[in-house]
MMTF fields as JSON, N, C-alpha, C and O atoms, coordinates in Angstrom:
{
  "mmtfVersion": "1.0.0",
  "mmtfProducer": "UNKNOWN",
  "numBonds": 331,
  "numAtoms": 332,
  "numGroups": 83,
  "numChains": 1,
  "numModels": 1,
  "chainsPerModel": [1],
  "groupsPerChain": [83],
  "chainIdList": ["A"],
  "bondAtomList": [4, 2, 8, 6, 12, 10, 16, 14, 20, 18, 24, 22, 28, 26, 32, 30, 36, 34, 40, 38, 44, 42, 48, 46, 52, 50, 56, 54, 60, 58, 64, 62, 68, 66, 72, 70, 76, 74, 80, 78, 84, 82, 88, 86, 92, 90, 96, 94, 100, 98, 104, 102, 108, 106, 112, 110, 116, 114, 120, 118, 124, 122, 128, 126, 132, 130, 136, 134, 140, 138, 144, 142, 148, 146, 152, 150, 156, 154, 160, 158, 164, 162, 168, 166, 172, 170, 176, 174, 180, 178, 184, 182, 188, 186, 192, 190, 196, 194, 200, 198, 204, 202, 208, 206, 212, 210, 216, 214, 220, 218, 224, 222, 228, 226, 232, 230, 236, 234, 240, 238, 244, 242, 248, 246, 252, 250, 256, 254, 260, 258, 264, 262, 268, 266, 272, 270, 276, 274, 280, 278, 284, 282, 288, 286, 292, 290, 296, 294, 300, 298, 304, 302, 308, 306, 312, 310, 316, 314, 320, 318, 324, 322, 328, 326],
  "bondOrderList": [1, 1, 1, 1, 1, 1, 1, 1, 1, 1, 1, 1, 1, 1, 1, 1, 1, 1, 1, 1, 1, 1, 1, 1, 1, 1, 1, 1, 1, 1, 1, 1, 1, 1, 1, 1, 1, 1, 1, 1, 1, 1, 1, 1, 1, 1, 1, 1, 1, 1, 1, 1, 1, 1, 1, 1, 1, 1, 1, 1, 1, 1, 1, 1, 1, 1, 1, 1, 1, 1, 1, 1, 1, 1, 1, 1, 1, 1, 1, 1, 1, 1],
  "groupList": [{"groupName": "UNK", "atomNameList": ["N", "CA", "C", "O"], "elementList": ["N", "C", "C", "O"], "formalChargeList": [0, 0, 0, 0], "bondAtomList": [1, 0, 2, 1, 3, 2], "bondOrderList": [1, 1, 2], "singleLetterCode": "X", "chemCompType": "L-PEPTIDE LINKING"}],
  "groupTypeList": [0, 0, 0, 0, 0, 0, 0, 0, 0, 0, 0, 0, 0, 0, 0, 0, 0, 0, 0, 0, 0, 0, 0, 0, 0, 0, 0, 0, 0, 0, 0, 0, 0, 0, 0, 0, 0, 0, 0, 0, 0, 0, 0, 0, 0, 0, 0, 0, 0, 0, 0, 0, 0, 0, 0, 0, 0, 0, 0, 0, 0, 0, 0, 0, 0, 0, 0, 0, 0, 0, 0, 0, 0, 0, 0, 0, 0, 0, 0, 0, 0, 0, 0],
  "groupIdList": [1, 2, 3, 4, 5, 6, 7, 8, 9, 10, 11, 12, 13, 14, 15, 16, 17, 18, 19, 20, 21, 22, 23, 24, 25, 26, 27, 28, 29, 30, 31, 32, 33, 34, 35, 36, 37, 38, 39, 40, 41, 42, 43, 44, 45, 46, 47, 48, 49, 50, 51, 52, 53, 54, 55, 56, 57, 58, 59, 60, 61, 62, 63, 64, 65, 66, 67, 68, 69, 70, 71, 72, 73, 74, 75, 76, 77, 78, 79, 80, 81, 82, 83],
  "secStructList": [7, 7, 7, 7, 7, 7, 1, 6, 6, 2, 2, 2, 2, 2, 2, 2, 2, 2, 2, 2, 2, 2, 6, 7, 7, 2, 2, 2, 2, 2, 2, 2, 6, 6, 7, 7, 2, 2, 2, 2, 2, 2, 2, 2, 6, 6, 7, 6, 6, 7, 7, 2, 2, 2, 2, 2, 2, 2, 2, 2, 2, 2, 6, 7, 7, 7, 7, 7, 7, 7, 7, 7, 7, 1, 7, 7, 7, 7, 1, 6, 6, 6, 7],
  "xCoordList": [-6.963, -8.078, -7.556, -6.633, -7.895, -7.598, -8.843, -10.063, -7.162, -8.516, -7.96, -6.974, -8.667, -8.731, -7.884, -8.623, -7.05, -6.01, -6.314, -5.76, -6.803, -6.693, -6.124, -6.086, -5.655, -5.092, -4.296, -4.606, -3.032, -2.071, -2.897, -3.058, -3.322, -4.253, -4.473, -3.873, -5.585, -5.981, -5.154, -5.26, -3.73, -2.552, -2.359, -2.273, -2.292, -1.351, -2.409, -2.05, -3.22, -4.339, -4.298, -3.949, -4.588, -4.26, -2.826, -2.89, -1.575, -0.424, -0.74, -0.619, -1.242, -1.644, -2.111, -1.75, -3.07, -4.545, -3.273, -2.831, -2.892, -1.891, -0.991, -0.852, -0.27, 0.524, 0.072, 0.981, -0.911, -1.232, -2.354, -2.667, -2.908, -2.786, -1.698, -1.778, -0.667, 0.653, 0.654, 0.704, 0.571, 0.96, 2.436, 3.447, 2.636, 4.063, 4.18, 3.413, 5.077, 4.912, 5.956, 6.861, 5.532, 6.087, 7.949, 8.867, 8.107, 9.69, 10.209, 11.162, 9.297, 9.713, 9.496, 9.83, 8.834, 8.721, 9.935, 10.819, 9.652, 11.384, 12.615, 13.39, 13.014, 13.872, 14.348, 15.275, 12.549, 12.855, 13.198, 13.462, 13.073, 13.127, 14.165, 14.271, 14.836, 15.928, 15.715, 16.448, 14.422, 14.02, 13.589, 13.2, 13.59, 13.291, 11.457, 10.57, 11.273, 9.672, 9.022, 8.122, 9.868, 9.131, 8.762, 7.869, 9.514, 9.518, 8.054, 7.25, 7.782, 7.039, 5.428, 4.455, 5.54, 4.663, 4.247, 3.258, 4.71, 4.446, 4.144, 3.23, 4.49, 3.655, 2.395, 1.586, 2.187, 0.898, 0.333, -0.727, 0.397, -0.241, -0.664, -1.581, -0.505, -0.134, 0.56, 0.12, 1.756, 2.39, 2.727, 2.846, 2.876, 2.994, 4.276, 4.547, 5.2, 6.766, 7.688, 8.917, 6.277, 7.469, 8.03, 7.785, 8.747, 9.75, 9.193, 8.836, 9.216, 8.474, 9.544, 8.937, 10.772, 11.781, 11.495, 12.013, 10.454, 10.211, 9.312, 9.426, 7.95, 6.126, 7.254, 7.259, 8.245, 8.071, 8.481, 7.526, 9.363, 9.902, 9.151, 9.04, 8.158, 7.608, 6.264, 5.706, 5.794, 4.677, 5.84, 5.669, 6.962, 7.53, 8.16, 8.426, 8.292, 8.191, 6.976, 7.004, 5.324, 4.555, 3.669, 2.516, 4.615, 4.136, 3.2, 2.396, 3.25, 2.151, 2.726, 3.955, 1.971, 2.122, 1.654, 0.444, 2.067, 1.532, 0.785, 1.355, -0.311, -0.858, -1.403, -2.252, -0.856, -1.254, -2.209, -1.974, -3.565, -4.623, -5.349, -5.064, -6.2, -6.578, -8.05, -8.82, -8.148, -9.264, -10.913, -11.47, -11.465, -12.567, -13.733, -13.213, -14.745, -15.658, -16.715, -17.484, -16.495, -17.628, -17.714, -17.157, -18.622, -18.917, -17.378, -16.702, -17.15, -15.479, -15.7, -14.835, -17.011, -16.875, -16.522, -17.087, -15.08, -14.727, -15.84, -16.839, -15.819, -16.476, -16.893, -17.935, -15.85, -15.963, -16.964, -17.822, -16.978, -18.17, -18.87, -19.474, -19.511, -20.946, -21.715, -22.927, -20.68, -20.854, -20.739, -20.93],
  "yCoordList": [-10.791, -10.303, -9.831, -9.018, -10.122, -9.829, -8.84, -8.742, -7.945, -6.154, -6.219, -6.841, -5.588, -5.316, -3.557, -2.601, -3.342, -2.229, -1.699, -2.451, -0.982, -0.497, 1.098, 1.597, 1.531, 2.881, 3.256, 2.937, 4.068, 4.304, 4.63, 3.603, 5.498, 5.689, 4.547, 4.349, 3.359, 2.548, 1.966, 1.809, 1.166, 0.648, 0.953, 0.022, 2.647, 3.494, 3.222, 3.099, 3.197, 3.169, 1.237, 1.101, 0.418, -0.465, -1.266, -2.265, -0.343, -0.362, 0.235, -0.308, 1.553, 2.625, 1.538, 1.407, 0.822, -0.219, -1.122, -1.221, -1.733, -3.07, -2.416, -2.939, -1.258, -0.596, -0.525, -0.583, -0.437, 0.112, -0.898, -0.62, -1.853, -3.111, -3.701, -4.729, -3.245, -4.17, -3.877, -4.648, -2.149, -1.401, -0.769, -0.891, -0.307, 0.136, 1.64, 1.868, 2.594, 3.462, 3.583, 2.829, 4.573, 4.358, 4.726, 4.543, 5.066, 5.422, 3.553, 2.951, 3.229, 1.437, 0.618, -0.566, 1.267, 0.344, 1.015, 0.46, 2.535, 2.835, 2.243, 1.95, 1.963, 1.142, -0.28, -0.639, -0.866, -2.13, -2.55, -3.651, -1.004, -1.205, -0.117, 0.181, 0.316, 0.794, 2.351, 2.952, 2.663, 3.928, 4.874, 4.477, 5.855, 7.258, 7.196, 6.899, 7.52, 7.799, 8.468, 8.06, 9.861, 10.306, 9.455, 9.697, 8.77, 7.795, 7.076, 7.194, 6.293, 6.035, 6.62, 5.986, 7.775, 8.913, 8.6, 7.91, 8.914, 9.528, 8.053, 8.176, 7.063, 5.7, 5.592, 5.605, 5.468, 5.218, 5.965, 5.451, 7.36, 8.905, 8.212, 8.945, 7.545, 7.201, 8.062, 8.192, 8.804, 9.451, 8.372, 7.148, 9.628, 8.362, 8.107, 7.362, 8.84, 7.91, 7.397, 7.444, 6.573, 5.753, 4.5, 4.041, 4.36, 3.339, 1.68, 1.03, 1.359, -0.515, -1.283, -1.812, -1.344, -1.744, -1.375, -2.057, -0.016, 0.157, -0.409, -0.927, -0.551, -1.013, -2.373, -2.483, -3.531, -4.723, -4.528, -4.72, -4.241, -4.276, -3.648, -4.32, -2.297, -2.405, -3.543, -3.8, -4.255, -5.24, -6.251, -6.446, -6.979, -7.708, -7.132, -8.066, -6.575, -5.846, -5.718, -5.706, -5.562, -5.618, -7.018, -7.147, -8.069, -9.371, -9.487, -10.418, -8.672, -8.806, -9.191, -9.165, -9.587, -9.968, -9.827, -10.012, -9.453, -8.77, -10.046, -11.065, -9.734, -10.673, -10.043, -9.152, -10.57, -10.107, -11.384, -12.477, -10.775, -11.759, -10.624, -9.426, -11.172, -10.502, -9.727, -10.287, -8.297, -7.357, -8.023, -8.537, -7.759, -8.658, -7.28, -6.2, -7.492, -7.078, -6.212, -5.363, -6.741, -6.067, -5.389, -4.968, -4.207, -2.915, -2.212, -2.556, -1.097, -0.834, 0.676, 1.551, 0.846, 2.088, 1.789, 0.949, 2.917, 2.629, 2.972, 3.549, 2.735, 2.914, 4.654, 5.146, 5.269, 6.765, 7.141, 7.964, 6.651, 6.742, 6.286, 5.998, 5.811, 5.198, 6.123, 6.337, 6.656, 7.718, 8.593, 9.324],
  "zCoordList": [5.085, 4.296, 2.94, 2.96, 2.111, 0.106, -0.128, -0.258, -0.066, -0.555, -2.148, -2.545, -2.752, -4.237, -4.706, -4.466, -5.064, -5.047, -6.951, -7.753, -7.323, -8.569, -9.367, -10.492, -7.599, -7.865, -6.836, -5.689, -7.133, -6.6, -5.244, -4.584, -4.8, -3.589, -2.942, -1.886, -3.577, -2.729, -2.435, -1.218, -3.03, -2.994, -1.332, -0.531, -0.844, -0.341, 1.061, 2.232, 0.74, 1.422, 2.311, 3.484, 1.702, 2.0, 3.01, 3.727, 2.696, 3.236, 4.251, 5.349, 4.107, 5.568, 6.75, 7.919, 5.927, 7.21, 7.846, 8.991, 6.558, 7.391, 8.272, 9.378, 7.988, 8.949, 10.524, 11.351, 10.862, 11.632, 12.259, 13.417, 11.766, 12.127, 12.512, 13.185, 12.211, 12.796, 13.997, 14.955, 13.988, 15.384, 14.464, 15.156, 13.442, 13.467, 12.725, 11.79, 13.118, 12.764, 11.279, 10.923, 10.759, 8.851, 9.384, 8.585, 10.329, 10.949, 10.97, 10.475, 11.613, 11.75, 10.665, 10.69, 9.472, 8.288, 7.434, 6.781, 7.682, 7.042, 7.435, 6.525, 8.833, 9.414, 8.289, 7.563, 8.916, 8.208, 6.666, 6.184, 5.961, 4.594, 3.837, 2.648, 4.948, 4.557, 3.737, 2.952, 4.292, 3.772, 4.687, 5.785, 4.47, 5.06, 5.505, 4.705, 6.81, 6.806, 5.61, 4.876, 5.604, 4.394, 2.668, 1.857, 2.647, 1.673, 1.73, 0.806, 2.952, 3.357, 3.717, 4.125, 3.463, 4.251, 2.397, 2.151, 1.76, 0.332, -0.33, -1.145, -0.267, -0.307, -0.238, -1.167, 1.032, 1.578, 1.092, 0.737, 0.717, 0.143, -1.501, -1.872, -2.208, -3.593, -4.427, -5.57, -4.032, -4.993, -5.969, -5.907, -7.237, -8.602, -9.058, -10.0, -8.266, -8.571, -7.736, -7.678, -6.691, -5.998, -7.108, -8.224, -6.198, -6.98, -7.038, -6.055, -7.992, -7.735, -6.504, -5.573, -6.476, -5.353, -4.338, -3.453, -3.734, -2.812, -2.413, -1.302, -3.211, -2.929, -2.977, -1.751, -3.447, -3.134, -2.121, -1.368, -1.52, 0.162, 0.775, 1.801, 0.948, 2.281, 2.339, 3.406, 0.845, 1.486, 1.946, 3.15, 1.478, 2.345, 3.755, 4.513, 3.99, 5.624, 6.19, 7.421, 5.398, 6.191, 6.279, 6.69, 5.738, 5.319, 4.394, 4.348, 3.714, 2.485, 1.063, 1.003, -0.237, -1.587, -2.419, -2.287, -3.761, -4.673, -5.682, -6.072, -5.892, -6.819, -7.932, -7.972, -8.767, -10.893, -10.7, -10.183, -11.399, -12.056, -13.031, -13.03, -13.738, -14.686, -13.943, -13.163, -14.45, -13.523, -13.636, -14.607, -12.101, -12.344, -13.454, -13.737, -13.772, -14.256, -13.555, -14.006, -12.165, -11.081, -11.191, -12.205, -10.207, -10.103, -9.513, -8.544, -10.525, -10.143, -9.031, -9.08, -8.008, -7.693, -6.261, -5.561, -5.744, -4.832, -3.649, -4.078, -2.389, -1.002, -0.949, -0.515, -1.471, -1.41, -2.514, -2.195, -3.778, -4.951, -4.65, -5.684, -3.678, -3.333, -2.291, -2.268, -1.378, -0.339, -0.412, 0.56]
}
């Protein structure tokens, strides 16, 4: 499924879903990515200085890929601004 990511949050947010769709806990994505849970914990959270070396390795650990296209025009209000 191609979710739409426009802020450190939803980013964090999105990693959170696939995580846990996998079934794996952020201890086993730290494993696989050579990082600390807490590293991980603060990811998914959207803190604003994780590292770009990190967001590429845990979507390649959670089989995911980053796609650059240019922003659509739509209505930009997230699920939570509507509710």
């Amino acid at each position: 499924m191609e979710q739409i990511a426009r802020t450190a949050d939803q980013i964090g947010a999105a990693l959170h879903r696939r995580r846990r769709t996998l079934g794996l806990t952020q201890a086993e994505v730290g494993t696989r990515t050579h990082r600390r849970q807490g590293t991980i914990s603060r990811l998914e959270n959207g803190e604003p200085k994780t590292q770009l070396q990190t967001l590429v390795d845990v979507l390649a650990a959670l089989d995911l890929e980053l796609v650059i296209r240019a922003r659509t025009k739509a209505d930009t209000r997230t699920i939570e601004d509507i509710f």
